[in-house]
N, C-alpha and C positions, 0 to 999 in steps of 0.2 A: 442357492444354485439357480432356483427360478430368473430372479435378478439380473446375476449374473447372463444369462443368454438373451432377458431379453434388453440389457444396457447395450448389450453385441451384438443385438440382431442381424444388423446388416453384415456383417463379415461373416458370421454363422452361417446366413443365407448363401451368399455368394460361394464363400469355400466350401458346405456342403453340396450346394448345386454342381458343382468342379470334380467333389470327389464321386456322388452320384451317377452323373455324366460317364466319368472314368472308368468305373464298374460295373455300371450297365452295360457299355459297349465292351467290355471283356466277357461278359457273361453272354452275350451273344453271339458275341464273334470269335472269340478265343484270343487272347494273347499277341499270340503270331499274327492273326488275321489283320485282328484290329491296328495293330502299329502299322503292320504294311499301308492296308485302305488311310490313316492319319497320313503316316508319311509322304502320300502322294503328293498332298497339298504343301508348296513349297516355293522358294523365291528369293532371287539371291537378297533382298531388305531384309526377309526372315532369316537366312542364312547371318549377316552382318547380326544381325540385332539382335537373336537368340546364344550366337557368339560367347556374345560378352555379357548380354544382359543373364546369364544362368549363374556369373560370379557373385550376384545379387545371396543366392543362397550358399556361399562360401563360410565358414566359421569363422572369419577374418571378419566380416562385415558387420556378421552378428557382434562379434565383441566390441568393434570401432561405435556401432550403434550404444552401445551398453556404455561404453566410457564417454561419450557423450551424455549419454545421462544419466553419470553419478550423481553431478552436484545439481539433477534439476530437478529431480521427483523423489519422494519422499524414502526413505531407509527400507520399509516393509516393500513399497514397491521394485526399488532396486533388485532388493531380495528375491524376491518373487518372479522377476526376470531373469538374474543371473540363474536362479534353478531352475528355472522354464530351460534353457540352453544346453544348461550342463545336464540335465536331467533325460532330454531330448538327444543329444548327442549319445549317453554312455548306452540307452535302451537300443539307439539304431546301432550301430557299432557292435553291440553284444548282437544284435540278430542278425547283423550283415555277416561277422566273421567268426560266430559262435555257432548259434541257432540254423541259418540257412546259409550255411558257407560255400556248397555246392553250385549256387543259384546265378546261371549264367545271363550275361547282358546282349542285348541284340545282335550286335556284332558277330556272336557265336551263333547265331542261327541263321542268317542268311550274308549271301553273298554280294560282292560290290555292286553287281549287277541288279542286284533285287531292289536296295534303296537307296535313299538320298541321301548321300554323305557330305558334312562339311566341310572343307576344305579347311583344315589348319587344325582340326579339333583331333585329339588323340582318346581313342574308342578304347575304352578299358573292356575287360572280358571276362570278370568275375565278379563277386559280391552283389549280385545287383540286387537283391531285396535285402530290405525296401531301400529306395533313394533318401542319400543324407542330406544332400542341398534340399532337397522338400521338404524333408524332417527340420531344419533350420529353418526354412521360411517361415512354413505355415507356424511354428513356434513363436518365431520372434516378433512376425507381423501381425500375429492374433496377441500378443504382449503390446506391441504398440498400439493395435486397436485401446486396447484397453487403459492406455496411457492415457490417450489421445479419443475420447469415446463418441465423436462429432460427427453425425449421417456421413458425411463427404470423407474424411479421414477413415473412416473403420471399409468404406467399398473400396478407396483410393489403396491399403493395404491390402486387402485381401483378393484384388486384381493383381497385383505383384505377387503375393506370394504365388496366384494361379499360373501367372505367363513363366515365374522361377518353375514350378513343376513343369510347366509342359514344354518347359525350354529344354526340357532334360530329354524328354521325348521324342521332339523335336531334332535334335542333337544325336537320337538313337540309342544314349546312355542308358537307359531304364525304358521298362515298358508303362504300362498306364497304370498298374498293378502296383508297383514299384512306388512311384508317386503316390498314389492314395494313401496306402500302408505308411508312407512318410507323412503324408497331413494329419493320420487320426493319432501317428507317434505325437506328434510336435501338437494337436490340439488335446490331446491327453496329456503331456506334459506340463503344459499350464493349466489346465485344471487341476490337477495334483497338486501343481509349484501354489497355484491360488489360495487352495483349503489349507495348508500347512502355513504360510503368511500369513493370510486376513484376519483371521480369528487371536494372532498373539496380540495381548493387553502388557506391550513395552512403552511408556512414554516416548523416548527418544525416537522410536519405533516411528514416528510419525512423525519425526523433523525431516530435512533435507542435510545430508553429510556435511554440508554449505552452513547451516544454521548450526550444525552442531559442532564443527569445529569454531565457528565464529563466537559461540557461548561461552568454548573453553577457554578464547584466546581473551576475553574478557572478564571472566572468573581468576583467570592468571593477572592478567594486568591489576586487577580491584586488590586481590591477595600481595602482591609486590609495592604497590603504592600505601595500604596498611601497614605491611614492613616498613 
């Protein structure tokens, strides 16, 4: 495990500083407080750009990301991301409308008058713990970290998964609370999805889907040409 965080360091670093950051100012300031005093800071660039950029943690993206690369990294790691996702999703989802089903989003505590609304974004008003797009970010982009494990690449992911959380808050959908509880879902999920992959001793296990059908199709051919 040691390994593992420090091969990761930088994305650890970055996305702990974010969730840090997050909870700290809740524990100061309260919830309420804290969104209002964030939400001041605001502009219609940020408006446009948080927009659309919060689809980034959509489960659409994540899986588009995934079947991209099937046939490019190796079986164990596929593996180990597809349960990263699914693993990530069915925990938030059980806590969103199981566990804290009652758990109202910003919209329900203050009025139009209080903060910044985006124009064209439709404010849902329940479920709101924890956030599911953060719960997918920080999963999938701390999974690409690990794909991809190159100083540049693991900060360049785990700045996205942060701007996906704080898009959300940003946007008013969740408070800061929200988000977090989705980063340490979604960076708990790949630890778990990790220690249950890494350690299986499958040969194939360690080809790429690419190589392994290419093997069969030539085990076929050699067997047909003997015939």
């Amino acid at each position: 495990m040691q390994k593992l965080f420090i091969d990761l360091k930088y994305y650890f670093t970055v996305i702990l500083l974010f969730i840090g950051i997050a909870l700290f100012g809740v524990l100061i300031y309260g919830k309420l407080n804290f969104h209002l005093l964030v939400n001041q800071f605001n502009s219609p660039f940020q408006d446009i750009f948080f927009k659309y950029f919060t689809n980034v943690g959509d489960g659409l993206f994540a899986v588009l990301i995934l079947l991209i690369l099937l046939f490019l990294v190796k079986i164990r790691t596929f593996f180990m991301g597809l349960s990263t996702f699914l693993l990530s999703g069915i925990v938030c989802q059980l806590m969103k409308k199981v566990i804290f089903v009652n758990q109202l989003r910003p919209s329900k505590f203050f009025s139009p008058d209080q903060l910044h609304y985006v124009e064209g974004v439709v404010l849902h008003s329940n479920n709101s713990f924890p956030s599911g797009h953060s719960t997918t970010a920080f999963a999938i982009f701390l999974f690409l970290a690990y794909v991809f494990k190159k100083k540049h690449y693991q900060i360049i992911f785990a700045v996205i998964a942060c701007l996906t959380a704080y898009s959300r808050v940003y946007l008013s959908q969740h408070f800061f609370g929200d988000v977090a509880a989705g980063g340490l879902i979604g960076i708990g999920s790949f630890l778990i999805s990790y220690f249950i992959f890494f350690p299986i001793k499958i040969k194939w296990f360690d080809k790429t889907f690419k190589n392994l059908f290419k093997n069969k199709s030539k085990n076929e051919k050699v067997s047909v040409e003997l015939i």
